[in-house]
C-alpha positions as CSV (number, residue, x, y, z in Angstrom):
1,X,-194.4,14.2,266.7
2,X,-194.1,11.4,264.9
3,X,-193.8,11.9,261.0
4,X,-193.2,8.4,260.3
5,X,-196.1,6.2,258.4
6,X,-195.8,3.7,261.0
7,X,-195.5,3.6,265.0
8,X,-192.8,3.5,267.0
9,X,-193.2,0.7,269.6
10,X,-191.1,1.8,272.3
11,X,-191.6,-0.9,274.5
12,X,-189.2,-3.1,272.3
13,X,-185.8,-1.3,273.0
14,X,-183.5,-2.1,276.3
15,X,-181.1,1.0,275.3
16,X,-181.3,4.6,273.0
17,X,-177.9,6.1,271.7
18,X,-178.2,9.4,271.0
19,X,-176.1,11.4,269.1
20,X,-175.1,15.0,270.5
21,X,-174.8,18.1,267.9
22,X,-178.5,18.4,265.8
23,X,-180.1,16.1,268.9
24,X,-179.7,17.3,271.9
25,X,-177.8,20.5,271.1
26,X,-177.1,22.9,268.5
27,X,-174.1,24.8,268.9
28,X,-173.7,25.1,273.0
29,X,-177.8,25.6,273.2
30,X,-179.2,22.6,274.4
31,X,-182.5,21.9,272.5
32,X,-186.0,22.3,273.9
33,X,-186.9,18.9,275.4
34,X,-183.8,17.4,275.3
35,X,-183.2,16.7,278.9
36,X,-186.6,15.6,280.1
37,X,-186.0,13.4,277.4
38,X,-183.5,11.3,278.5
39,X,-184.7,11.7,282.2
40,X,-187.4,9.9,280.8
41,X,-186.0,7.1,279.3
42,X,-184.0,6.2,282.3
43,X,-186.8,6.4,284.4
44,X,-188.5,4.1,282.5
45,X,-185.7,1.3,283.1
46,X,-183.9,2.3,279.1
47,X,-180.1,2.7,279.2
48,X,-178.7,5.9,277.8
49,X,-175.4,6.7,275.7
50,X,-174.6,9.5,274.2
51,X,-172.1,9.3,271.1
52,X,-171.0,12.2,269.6
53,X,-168.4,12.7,266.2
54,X,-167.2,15.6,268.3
55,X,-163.3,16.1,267.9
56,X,-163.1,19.9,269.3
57,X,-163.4,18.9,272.8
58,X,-161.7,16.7,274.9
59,X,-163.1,14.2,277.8
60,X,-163.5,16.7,280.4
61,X,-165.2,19.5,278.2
62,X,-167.2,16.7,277.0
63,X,-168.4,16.0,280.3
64,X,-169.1,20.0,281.2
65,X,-171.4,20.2,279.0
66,X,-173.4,17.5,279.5
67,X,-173.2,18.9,283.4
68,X,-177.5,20.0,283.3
69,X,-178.1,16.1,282.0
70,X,-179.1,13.3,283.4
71,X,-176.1,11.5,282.7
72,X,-173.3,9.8,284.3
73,X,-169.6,10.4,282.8
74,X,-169.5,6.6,281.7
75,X,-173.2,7.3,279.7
76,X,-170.7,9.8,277.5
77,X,-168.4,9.2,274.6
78,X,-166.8,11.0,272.1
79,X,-165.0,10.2,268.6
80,X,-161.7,12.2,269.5
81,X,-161.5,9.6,272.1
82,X,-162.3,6.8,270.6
83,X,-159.3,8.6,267.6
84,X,-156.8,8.3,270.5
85,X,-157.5,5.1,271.8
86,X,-157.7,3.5,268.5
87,X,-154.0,5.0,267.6
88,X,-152.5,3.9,271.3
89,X,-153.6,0.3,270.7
90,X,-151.8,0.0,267.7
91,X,-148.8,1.6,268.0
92,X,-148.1,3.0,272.1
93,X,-145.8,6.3,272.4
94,X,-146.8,7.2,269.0
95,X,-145.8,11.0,267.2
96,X,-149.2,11.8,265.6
97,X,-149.7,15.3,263.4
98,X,-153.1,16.6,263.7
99,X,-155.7,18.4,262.5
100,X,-158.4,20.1,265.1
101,X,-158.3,21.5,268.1
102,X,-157.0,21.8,271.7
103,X,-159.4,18.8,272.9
104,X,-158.2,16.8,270.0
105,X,-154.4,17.5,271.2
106,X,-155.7,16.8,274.7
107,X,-157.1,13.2,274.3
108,X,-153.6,12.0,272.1
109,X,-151.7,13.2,275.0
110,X,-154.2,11.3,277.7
111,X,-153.0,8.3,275.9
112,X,-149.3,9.3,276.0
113,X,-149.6,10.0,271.9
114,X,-146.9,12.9,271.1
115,X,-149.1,15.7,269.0
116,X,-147.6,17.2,266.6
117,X,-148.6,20.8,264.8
118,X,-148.8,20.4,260.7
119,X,-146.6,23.1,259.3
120,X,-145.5,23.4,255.4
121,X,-142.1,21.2,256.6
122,X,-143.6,18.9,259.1
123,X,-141.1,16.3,260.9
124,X,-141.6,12.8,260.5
125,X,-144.5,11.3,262.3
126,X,-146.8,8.2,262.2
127,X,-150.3,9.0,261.6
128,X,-151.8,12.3,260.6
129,X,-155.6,12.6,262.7
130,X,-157.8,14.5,261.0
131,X,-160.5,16.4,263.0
132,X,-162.4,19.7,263.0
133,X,-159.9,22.4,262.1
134,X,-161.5,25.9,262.0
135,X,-158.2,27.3,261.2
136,X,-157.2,24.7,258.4
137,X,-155.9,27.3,255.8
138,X,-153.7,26.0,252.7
139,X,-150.3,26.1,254.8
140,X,-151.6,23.1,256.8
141,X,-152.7,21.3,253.6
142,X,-149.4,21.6,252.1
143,X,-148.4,20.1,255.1
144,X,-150.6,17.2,255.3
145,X,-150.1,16.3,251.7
146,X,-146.2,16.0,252.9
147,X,-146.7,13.9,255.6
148,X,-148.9,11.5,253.9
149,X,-146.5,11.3,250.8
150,X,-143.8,10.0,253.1
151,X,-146.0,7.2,254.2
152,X,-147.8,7.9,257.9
153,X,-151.7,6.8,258.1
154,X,-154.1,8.9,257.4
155,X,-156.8,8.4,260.1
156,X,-159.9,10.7,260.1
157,X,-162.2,11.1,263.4
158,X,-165.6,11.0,261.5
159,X,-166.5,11.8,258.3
160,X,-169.6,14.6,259.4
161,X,-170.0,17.3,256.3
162,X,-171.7,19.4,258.4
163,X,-172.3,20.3,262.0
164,X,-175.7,22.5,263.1
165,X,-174.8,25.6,265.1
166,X,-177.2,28.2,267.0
167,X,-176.1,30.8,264.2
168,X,-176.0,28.2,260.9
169,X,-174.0,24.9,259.8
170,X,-170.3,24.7,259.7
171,X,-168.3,22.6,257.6
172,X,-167.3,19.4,259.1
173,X,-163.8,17.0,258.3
174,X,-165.6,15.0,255.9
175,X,-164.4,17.3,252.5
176,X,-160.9,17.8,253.8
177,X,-160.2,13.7,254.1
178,X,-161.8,13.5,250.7
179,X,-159.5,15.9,249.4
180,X,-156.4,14.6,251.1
181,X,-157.5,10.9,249.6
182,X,-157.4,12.5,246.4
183,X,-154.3,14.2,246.4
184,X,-152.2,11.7,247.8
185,X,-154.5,8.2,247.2
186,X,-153.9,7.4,250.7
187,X,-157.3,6.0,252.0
188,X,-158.5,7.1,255.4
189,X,-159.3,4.8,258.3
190,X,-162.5,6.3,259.8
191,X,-162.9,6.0,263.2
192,X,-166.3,7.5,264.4
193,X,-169.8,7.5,262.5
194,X,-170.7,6.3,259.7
195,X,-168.6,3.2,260.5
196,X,-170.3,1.3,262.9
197,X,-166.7,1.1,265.7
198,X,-168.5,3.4,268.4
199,X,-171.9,1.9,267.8
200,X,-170.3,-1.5,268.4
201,X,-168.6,0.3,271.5
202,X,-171.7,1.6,273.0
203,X,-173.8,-1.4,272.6
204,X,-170.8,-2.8,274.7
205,X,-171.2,-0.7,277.6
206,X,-174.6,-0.7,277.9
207,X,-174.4,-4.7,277.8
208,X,-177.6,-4.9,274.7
209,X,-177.4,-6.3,271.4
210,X,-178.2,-4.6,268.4
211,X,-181.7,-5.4,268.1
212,X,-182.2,-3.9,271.8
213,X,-180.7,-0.9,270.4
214,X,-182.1,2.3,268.6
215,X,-179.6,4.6,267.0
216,X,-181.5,8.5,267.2
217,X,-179.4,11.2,265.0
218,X,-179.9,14.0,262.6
219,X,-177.9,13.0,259.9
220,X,-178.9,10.6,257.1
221,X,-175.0,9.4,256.0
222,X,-173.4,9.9,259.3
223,X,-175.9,8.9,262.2
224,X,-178.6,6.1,260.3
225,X,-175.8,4.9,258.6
226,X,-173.8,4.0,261.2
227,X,-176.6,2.6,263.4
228,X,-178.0,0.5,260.3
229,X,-174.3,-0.7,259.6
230,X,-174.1,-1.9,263.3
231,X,-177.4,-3.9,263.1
232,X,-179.4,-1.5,265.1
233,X,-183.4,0.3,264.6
234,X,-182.5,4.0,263.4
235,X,-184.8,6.9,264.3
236,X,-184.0,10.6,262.6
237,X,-184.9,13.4,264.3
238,X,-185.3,16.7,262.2
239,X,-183.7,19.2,264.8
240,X,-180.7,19.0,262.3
241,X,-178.8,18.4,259.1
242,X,-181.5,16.2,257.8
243,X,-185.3,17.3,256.5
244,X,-188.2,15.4,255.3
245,X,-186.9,15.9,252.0
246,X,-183.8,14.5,252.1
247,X,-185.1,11.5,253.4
248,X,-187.5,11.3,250.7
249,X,-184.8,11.9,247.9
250,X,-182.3,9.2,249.9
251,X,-181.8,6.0,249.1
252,X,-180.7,5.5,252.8
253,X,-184.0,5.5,254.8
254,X,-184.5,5.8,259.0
255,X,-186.6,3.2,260.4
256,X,-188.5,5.6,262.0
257,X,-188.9,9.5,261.9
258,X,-189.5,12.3,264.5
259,X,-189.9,15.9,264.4
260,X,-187.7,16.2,267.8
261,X,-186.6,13.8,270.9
262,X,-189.2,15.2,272.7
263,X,-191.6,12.6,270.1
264,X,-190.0,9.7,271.8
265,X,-191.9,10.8,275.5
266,X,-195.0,10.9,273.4
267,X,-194.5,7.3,271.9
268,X,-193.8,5.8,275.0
269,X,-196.7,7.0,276.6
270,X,-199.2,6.1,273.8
């Protein structure tokens, strides 16, 4: 359904980028819809990308998941990914501390990165990465505060505050780079959403513009952020972070809004 004022005329749009957790899944549930979704958009000549903040998993877990989908592994890209190969580019060979998970570790060391645990005495490294950490406890913060004090980059994979799960929201890297900015004034360089890099990335590979793109999330300051930032039409959908009343309290407002992906089948059938 459609809960937006005005129509969504999609018959204008060449390609859809979807992102992942609060769209298309919650938690490892994929949501009702979802995949007859996009089988529909392709069938109807639309290109397809899926862009997710995800730092837990790397490349190949990425891609297992999506296994059910209509999707092709080139149609899929993650922000731990895009971490990596923003880190190679500027500085090859690279010993890079870390904050997340095994797939984080994994992507560094697809790009011949060195990852490097944070401990309460860390060694000397060039960039701390900071991802989804469920076992961050105040021994790794110690850390972290360490390394950036002795001058390494701080570089954070997105800046999500929360991410929908099957069982409830979990907190996300966004409060942990805020915190590390604050206690060392050290400003972050953010790689996924809400800067507009892997929008930019996936307009690339499916070889539109911005005006043939549409940007669908569930988050107001992560998703329609970075789509608006990047030039492109934003649609919310409310399987999510986001509810009709945040939108109505934000200043930051979704071209269009849909009560679930499955709205964008009934829009381009009407």
């Amino acid at each position: 359904m459609n809960v937006s004022q005005t129509r969504f005329d999609f018959r204008r749009y060449a390609g859809f980028v979807f992102d992942v957790d609060g769209v298309l899944f919650r938690g490892e549930e994929i949501i009702d819809g979802a995949r007859e979704t996009l089988r529909y958009l392709k069938a109807q000549g639309k290109k397809v990308f899926c862009l997710s903040n995800n730092s837990r998993n790397d490349r190949y877990q990425y891609a297992e998941k999506f296994r059910s989908f209509p999707l092709e592994p080139e149609e899929l890209f993650h922000a731990a990914r895009g971490t990596a190969e923003y880190i190679a580019s500027l500085h090859p060979r690279a010993r890079v501390a870390f904050l997340g998970g095994e797939g984080l570790r994994t992507e560094l060391q697809l790009h011949d990165l060195t990852p490097v645990e944070v401990t309460v005495n860390p060694p000397e490294v060039d960039f701390l990465v900071v991802g989804h950490d469920p076992e961050f406890d105040y021994a790794k913060l110690t850390g972290a505060v360490r390394i950036l004090r002795r001058g390494a980059r701080l570089i954070a994979v997105n800046m999500d505050r929360v991410f929908p799960q099957a069982e409830g929201d979990i907190p996300g890297p966004a409060g942990l780079v805020k915190a590390l900015e604050y206690y060392t004034g050290v400003q972050a360089t953010v790689i996924g959403k809400p800067t507009p890099t892997l929008a930019h990335l996936a307009l690339r590979k499916m070889g539109i513009s911005a005006e043939e793109g549409v940007m669908v999330g569930d988050s107001l300051l992560s998703d329609i952020a970075c789509g608006k930032a990047a030039g492109m039409t934003t649609v919310l959908v409310l399987t999510g972070e986001a509810s009709l009343e945040d939108v109505e309290r934000s200043s930051l407002r979704p071209d269009f809004v849909l009560q679930d992906v499955t709205a964008l089948i009934e829009e381009g059938e009407t």
